[in-house]
C-alpha positions as CSV (number, residue, x, y, z in Angstrom):
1,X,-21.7,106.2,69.9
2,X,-20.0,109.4,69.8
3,X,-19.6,111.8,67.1
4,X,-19.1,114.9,65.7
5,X,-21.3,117.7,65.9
6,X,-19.4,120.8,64.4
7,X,-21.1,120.7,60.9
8,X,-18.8,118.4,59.2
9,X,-20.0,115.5,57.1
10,X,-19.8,112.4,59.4
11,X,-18.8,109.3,58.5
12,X,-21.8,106.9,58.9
13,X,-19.8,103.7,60.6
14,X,-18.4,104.1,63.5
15,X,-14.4,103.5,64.0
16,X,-14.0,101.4,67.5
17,X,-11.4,103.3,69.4
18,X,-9.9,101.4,72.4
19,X,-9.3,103.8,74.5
20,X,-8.0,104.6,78.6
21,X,-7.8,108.8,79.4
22,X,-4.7,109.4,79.0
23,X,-2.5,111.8,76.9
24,X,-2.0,109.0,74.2
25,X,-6.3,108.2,74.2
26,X,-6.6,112.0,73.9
27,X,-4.7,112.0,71.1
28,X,-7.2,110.0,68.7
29,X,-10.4,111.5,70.2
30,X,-9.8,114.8,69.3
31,X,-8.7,113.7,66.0
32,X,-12.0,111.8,65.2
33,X,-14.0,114.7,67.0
34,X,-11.3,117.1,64.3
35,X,-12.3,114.9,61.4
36,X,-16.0,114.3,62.0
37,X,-15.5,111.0,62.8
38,X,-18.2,108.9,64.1
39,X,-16.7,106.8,67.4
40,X,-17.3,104.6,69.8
41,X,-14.9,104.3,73.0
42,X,-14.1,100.7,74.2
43,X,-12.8,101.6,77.5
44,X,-9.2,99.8,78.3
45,X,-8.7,99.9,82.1
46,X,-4.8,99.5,82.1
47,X,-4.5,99.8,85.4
48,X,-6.7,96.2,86.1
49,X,-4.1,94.9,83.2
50,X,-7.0,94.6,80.3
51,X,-4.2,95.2,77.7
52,X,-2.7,92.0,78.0
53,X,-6.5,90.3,77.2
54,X,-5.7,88.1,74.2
55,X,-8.7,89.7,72.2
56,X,-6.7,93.0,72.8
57,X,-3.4,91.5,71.6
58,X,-4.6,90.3,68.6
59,X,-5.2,94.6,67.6
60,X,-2.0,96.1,69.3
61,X,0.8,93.6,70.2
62,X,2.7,95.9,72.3
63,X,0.0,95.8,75.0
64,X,-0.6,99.9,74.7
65,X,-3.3,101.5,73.8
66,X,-4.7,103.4,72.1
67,X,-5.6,101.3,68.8
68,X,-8.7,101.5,66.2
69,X,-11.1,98.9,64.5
70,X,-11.9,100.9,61.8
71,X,-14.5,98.4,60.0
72,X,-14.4,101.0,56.9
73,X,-11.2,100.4,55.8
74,X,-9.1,100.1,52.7
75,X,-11.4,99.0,49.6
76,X,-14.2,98.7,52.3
77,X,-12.5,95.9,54.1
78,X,-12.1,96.5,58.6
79,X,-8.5,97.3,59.4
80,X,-6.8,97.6,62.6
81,X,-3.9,100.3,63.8
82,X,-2.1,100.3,66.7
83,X,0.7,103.3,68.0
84,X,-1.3,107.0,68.2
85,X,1.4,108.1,65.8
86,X,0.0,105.7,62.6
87,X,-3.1,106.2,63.7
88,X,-3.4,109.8,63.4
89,X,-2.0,109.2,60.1
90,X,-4.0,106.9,59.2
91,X,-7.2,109.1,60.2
92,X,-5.7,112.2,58.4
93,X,-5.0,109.9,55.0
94,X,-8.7,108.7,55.2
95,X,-10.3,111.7,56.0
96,X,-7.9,114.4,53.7
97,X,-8.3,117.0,57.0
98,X,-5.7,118.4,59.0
99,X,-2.8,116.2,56.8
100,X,-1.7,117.8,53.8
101,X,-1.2,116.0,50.6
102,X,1.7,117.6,49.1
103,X,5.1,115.3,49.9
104,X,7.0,118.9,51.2
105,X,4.2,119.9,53.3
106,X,3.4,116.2,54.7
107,X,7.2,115.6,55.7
108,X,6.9,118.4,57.6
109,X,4.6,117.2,59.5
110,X,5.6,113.9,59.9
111,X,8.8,115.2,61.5
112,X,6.8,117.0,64.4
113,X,4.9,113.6,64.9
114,X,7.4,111.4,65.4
115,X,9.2,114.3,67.6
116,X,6.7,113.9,69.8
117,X,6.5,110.1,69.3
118,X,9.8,110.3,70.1
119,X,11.1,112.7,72.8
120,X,8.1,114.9,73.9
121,X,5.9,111.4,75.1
122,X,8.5,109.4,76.5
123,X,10.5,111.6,78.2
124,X,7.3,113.3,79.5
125,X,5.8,110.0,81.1
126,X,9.7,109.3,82.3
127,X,9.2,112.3,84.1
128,X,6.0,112.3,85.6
129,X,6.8,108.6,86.8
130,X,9.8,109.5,88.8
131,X,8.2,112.1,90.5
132,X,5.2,110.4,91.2
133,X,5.4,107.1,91.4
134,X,9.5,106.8,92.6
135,X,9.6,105.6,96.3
136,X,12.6,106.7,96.4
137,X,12.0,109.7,95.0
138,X,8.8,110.3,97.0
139,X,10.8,109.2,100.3
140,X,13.8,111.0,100.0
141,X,14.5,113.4,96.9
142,X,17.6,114.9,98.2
143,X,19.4,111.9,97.4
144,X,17.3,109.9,95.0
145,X,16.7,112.5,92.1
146,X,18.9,111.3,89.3
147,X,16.3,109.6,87.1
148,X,13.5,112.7,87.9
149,X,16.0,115.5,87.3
150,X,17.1,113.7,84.1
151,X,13.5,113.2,82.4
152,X,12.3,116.9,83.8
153,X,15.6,118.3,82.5
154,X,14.9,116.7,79.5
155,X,11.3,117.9,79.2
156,X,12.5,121.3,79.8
157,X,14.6,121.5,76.5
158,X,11.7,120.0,74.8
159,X,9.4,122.7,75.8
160,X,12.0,125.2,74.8
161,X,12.1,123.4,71.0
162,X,8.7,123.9,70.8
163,X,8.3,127.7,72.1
164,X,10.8,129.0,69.5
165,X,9.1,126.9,66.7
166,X,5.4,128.7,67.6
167,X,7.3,132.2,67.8
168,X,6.4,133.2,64.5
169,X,3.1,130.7,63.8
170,X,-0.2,129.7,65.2
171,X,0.7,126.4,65.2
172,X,3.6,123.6,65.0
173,X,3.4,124.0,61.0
174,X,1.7,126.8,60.4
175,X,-1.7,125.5,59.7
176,X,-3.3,122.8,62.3
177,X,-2.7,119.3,62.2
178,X,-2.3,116.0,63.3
179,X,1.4,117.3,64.9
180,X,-0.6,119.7,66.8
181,X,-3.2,116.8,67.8
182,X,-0.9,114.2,68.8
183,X,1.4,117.0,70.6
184,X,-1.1,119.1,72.7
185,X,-2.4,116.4,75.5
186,X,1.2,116.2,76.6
187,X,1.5,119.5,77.4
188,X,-2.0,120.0,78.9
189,X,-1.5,117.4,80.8
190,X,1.7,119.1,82.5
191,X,1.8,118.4,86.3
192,X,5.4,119.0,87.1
193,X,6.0,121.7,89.5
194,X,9.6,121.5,88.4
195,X,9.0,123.0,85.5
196,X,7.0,126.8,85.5
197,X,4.6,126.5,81.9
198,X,4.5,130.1,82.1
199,X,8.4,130.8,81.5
200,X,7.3,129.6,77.4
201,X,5.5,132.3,76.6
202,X,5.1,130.5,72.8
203,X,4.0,127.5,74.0
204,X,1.2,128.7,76.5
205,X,-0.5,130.4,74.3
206,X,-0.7,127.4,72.0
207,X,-1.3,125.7,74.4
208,X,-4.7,127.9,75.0
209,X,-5.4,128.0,71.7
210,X,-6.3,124.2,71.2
211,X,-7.7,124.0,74.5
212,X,-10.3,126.5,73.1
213,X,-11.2,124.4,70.3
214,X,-15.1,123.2,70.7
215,X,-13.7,119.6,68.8
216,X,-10.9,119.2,71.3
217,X,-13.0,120.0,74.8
218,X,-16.3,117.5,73.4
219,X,-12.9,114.8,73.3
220,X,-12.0,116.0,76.8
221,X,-15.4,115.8,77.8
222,X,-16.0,112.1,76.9
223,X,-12.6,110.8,78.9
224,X,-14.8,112.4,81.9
225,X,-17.2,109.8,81.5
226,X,-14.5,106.8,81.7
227,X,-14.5,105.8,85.1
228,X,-10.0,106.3,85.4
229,X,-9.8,104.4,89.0
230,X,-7.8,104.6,91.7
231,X,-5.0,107.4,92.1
232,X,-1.3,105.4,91.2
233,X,-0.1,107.4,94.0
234,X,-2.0,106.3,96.9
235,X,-0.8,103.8,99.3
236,X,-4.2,101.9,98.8
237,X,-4.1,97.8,97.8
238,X,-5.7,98.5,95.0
239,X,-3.4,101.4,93.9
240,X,-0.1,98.9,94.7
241,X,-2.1,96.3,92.8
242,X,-2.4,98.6,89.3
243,X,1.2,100.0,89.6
244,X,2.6,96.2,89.4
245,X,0.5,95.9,86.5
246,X,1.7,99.2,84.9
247,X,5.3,99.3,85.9
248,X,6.5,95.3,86.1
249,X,5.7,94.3,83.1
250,X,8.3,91.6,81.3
251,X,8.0,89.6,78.4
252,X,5.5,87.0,78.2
């Protein structure tokens, strides 16, 4: 069981957060670690396809995590959530913290989430596939950049959004939230050389700012004791064996 340990009541049941370390898992540790949530992580290795389980379908039928089991739910009765977006909502609506209450202030808010829901996630992962995973790309990137120059392009402007919003503010509303929780582990997670971090002044230095959070590194902390597995990029059986699962996926 994990929990929080900054001073802040706790809730006494713990919410079952399915879970793989990823940018999206991030996301709802940090905001039970934010909320003095008690947790427990049920590890889902998505890259030996434990998504598609039907126990795991029956929680989140789009095959992703993350999703919660919160058995504390509405009028005391266990509720399930899938999509990190609802869930932070869901956690922030439970717990009154970090999701303000006033209709102005909350659609504020809500517009940040689903921008990164949106644009910052997806176009983000686009990215980092292509230039990771792409054989093509990997074997020849002078003529088989389209689809990585498009998503990194892509990411670019959205870094640029977000650096001249945090020119005049701590953070992506002013005060933390959930659209700083759900937003940050795509951007610490930034691996493309493509782009230099450093050329957003604005956004570095939010970015340092939640990184320095004692909540958010005990969240980091506990996807270091999830066994990840193989690299995606190695040329290894078992790493060919994962990408099928990850990246040929059709309707069942």
């Amino acid at each position: 069981m994990q929990s929080c340990a900054n001073g802040l009541e706790v809730s006494r049941v713990s919410i079952e957060v399915y879970y793989w370390p990823t940018p999206n898992g991030h996301k709802v540790t940090i905001a039970c670690e934010e909320m003095g949530l008690a947790y427990e992580i049920r590890p889902v290795n998505i890259g030996r396809g434990e998504q598609f389980t039907p126990e795991f379908l029956a929680i989140s039928p789009n095959n992703r995590m993350p999703a919660i089991i919160d058995p504390d739910g509405p009028d005391g009765a266990a509720i399930s959530v899938f999509e990190s977006g609802a869930i932070l909502q869901y956690l922030g609506r439970k717990t009154g913290r970090f999701y303000p209450t006033s209709e102005r202030a909350r659609v504020e808010v809500d517009e940040w989430v689903f921008w990164q829901m949106g644009n910052l996630g997806p176009m983000a992962g686009q990215s980092n596939h292509f230039r990771n995973y792409s054989p093509s790309f990997l074997l020849d990137q002078r003529h088989s950049a389209y689809g990585a120059n498009r998503y990194t392009n892509e990411v670019n402007r959205l870094y640029g959004v977000l650096d001249k919003r945090l020119v005049d503010r701590d953070y992506i509303t002013g005060e933390y939230s959930i659209a700083d929780m759900i937003t940050w582990p795509w951007v610490a997670g930034h691996s493309s050389a493509a782009i230099q971090l450093d050329t957003f002044p604005n956004l570095t230095a939010w970015k340092a700012r939640i990184g320095a959070r004692e909540p958010v590194q005990r969240a980091l902390a506990q996807a270091k004791t999830i066994q990840s597995g193989v690299p995606l990029n190695q040329s290894s059986r078992e790493a060919e064996a994962a990408r099928r699962v990850l990246f040929g996926q059709r309707a069942r």
